[in-house]
C-alpha positions as CSV (number, residue, x, y, z in Angstrom):
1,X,0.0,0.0,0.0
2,X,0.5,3.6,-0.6
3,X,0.2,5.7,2.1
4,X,0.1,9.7,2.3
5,X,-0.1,11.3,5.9
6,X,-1.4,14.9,5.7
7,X,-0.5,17.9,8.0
8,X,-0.8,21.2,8.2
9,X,2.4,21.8,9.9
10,X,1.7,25.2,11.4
11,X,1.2,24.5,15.4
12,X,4.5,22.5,15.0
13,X,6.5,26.0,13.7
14,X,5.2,28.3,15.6
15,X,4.0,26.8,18.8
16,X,7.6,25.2,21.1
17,X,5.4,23.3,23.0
18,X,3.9,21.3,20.0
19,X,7.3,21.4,18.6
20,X,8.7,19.7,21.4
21,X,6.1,16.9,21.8
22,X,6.6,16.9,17.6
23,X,9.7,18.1,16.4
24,X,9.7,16.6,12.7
25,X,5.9,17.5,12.8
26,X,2.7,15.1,13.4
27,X,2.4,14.0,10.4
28,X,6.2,12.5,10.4
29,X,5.5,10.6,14.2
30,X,2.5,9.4,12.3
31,X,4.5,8.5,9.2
32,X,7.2,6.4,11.6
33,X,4.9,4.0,13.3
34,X,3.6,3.0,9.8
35,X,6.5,3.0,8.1
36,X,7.8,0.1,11.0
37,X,5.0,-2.1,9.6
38,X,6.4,-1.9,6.1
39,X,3.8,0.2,4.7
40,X,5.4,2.7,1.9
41,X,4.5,6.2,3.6
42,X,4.7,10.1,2.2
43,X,4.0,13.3,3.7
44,X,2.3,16.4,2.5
45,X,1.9,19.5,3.9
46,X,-0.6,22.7,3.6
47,X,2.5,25.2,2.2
48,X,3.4,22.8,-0.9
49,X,2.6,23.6,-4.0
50,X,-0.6,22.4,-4.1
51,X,-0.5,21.3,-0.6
52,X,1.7,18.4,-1.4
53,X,-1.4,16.6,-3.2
54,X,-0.8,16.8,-6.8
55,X,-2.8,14.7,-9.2
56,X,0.4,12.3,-9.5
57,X,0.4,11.8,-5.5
58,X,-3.2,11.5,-4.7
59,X,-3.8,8.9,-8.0
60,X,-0.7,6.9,-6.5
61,X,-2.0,7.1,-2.6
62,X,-4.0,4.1,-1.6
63,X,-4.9,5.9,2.0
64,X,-5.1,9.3,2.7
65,X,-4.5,10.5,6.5
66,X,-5.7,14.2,7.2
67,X,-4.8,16.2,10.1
68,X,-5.7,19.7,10.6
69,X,-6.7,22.3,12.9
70,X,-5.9,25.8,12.5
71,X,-5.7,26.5,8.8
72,X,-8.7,24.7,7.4
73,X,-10.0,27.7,4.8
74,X,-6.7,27.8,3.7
75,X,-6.8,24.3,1.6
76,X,-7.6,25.2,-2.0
77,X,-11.2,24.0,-3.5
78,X,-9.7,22.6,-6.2
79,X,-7.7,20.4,-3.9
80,X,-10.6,19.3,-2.0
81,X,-12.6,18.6,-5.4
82,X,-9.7,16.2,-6.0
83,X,-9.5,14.5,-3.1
84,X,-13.0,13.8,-2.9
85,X,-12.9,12.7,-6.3
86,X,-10.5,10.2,-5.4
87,X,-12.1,9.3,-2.4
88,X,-15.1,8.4,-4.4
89,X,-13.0,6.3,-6.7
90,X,-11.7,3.9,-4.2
91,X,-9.1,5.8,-1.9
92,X,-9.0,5.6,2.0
93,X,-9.7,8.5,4.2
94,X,-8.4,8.7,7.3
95,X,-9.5,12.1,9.0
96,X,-7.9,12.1,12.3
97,X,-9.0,14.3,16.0
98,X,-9.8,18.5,14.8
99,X,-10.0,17.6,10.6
100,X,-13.7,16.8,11.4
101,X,-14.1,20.7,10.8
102,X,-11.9,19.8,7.4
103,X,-13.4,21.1,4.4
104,X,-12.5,17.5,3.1
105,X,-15.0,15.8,5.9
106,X,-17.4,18.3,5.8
107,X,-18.1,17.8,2.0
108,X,-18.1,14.3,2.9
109,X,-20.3,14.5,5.3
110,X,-23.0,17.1,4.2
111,X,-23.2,18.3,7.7
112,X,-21.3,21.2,10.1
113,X,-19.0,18.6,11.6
114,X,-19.3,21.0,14.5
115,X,-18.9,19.7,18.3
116,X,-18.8,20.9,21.7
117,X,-15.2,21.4,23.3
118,X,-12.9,22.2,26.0
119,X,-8.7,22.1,26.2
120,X,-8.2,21.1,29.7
121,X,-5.8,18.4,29.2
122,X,-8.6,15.8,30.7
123,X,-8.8,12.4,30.9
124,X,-10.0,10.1,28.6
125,X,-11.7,6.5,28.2
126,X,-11.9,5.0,24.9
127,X,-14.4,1.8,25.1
128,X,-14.6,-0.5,22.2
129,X,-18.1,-0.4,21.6
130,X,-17.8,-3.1,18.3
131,X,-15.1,-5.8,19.7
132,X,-15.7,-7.5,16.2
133,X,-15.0,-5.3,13.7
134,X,-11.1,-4.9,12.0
135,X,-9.7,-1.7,13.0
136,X,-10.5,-2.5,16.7
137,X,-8.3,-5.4,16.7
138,X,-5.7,-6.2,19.3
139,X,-8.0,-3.0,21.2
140,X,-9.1,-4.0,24.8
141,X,-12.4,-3.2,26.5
142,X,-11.0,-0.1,26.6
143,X,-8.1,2.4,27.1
144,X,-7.0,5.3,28.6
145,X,-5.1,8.3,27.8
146,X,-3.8,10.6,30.3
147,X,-4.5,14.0,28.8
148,X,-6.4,15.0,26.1
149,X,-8.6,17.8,24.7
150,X,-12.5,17.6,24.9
151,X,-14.6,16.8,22.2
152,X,-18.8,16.2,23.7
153,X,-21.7,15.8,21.8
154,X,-23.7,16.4,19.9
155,X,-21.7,15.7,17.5
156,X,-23.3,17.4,14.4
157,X,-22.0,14.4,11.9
158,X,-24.4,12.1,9.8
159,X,-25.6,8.9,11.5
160,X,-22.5,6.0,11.0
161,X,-22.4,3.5,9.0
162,X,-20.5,1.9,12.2
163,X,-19.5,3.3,15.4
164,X,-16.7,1.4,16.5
165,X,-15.5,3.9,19.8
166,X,-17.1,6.1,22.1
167,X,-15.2,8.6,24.5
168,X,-16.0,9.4,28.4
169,X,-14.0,12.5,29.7
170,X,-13.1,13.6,33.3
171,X,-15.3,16.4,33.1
172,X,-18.5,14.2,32.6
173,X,-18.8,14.5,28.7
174,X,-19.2,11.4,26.1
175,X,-18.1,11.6,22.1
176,X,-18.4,9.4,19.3
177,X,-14.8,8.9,18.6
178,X,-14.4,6.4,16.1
179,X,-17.2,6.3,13.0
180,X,-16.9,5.1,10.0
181,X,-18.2,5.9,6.1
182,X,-18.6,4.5,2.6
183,X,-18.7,7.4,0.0
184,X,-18.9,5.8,-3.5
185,X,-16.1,3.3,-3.9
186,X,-14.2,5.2,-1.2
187,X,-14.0,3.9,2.5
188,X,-13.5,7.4,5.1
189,X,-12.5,6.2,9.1
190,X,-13.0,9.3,11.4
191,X,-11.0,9.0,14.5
192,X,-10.6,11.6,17.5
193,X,-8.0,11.5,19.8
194,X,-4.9,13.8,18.8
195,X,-4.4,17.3,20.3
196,X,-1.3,18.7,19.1
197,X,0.0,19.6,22.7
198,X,-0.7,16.0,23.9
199,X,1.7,12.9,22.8
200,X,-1.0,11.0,22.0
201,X,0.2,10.2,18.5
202,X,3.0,7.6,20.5
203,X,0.4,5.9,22.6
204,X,0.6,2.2,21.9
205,X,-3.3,1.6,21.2
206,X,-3.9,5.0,19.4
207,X,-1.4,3.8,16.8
208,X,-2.9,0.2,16.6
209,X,-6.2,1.8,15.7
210,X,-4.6,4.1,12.7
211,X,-2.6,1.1,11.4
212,X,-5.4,-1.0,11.6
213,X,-7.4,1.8,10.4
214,X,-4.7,1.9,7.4
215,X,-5.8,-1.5,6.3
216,X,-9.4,-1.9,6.4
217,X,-9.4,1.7,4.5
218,X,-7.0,0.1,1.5
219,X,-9.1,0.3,-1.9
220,X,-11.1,-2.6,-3.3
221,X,-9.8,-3.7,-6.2
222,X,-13.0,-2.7,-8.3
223,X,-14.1,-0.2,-10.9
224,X,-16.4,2.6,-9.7
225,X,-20.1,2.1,-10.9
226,X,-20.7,3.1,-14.2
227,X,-23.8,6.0,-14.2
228,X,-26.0,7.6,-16.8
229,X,-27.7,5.9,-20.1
230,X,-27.5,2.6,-20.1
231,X,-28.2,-0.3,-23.0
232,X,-30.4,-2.7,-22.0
233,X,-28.5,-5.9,-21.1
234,X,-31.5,-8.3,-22.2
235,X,-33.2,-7.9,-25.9
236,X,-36.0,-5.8,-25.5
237,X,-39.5,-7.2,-26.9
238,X,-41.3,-4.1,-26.8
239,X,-42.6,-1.2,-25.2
240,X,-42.8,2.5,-25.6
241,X,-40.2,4.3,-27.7
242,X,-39.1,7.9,-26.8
C-alpha cells in the first residue's frame, strides 16, 4: 500500500510546545509508526505547491490521513474537489481528532461537523463499543489516555455507518470517537483522539487503531459504478419508444 499522511504543519513552527512533543511535525510521528510495519509512507503538507497533493500523488496514494486544525480555509477547492474525487474512486480516508471541521470531511459529510469542546488536558476512556470489527483489533475493552482535549456531543456528523468507539471524559462528557463511512467506492474512518500539545500520537493503542485503520481503509480492487444511459443488457421485446 501507498500511504500519504497529511498535516498542516503550522502549530508544529510556531508553537515550542507542539514542537517539542513533535519536532519533525505530526504528520512524520505518524509517518514512523507505519512505516515500522512496512507500509510505503509520504507526507504532504498545507505550504506545498498544491498542498503536497498533486494529481500524480493522490492517484498513486491508496490511503489518505488528514490532520488539521488551524488553517482549514486555507486548503484550496480545487484540492478538496480532488480529493473527494478520489475518495469516491476507491481511496482511503483517514481524518484524524480537529479535521472533522476539514473542508475535506465536511463535504463528505454534508453536515457542520461542529462539536462541543474544551482544552483542559482531561482524561479520557476510549471503550470499544464493536469488539468484532477490523480496526478494533488487538484493542481491549477499553483504554486510557492521560490528557487529552474535549470533544462532547452532539456531535453534528451524519448517523455512522459503524460506530466502532465512544469517549467518556473527566469532566463528565461522552463523544463518538471512532465512525466510520462509505462514500462511492471510497471507505473514510474518522477517528478523534490527537491534540497537538498531547503525545498522544505515540500511545501504543492509538497507533494500533490508525494502522489497523490503514488496512481496512485500502481500496477494493473494483471499478467505480458506471452511471448515466444505459443499454439494455436483455433484448427488448417491446414497449414504448421515446
Amino acid at each position: 500500500m501507498n500511504i500519504t499522511v497529511w498535516n498542516e504543519y503550522r502549530h508544529e513552527k510556531n508553537n515550542l510546545i507542539v514542537a517539542e512533543v513533535y519536532p519533525d511535525g505530526i504528520h512524520q510521528a505518524i509517518a514512523n509508526f507505519l512505516i515500522e510495519d512496512g507500509i510505503t509512507v509520504k507526507t504532504a503538507t498545507l505550504d506545498e505547491a498544491e498542498h503536497g497533493l498533486t494529481e500524480d500523488v493522490l492517484n498513486k496514494t491508496d490511503v489518505l490521513i488528514w490532520w488539521g486544525h488551524k488553517a482549514h480555509d486555507e486548503v484550496s477547492d480545487d484540492v478538496v474537489q480532488k480529493v473527494q474525487q478520489r475518495v469516491l474512486d476507491g481511496m482511503g480516508l483517514i481524518v484524524l481528532h480537529s479535521g472533522h471541521f476539514s473542508k475535506i470531511f465536511k463535504v463528505l459529510m454534508g453536515t457542520s461537523c461542529d462539536l462541543k469542546w474544551r482544552e483542559a488536558g482531561e482524561k479520557e476512556r476510549i471503550w470499544v463499543v464493536d469488539p468484532a470489527h477490523p480496526i478494533a483489533e488487538g484493542i481491549g475493552e477499553y483504554f486510557e489516555l492521560d490528557q487529552e482535549e474535549m470533544y462532547g456531543e452532539h456531535f453534528d456528523i451524519p448517523v455512522p455507518d459503524e460506530l466502532l468507539f465512544m469517549s467518556w471524559f473527566e469532566g463528565g462528557e461522552v463523544f463518538r470517537s471512532g465512525v466510520t463511512y462509505k462514500r462511492g467506492n471510497g471507505k473514510i474512518f474518522y477517528f478523534r483522539p490527537g491534540h497537538e500539545t498531547y503525545p498522544t500520537y505515540y500511545n501504543e493503542n492509538v497507533q494500533k487503531i490508525i494502522k489497523n485503520a490503514v488496512k481496512w481503509a485500502a481500496p477494493l480492487k473494483r471499478k467505480r459504478a458506471v452511471y448515466g444511459n444505459a443499454q439494455p443488457i436483455e433484448k427488448l421485446k417491446g414497449g414504448m419508444k421515446i
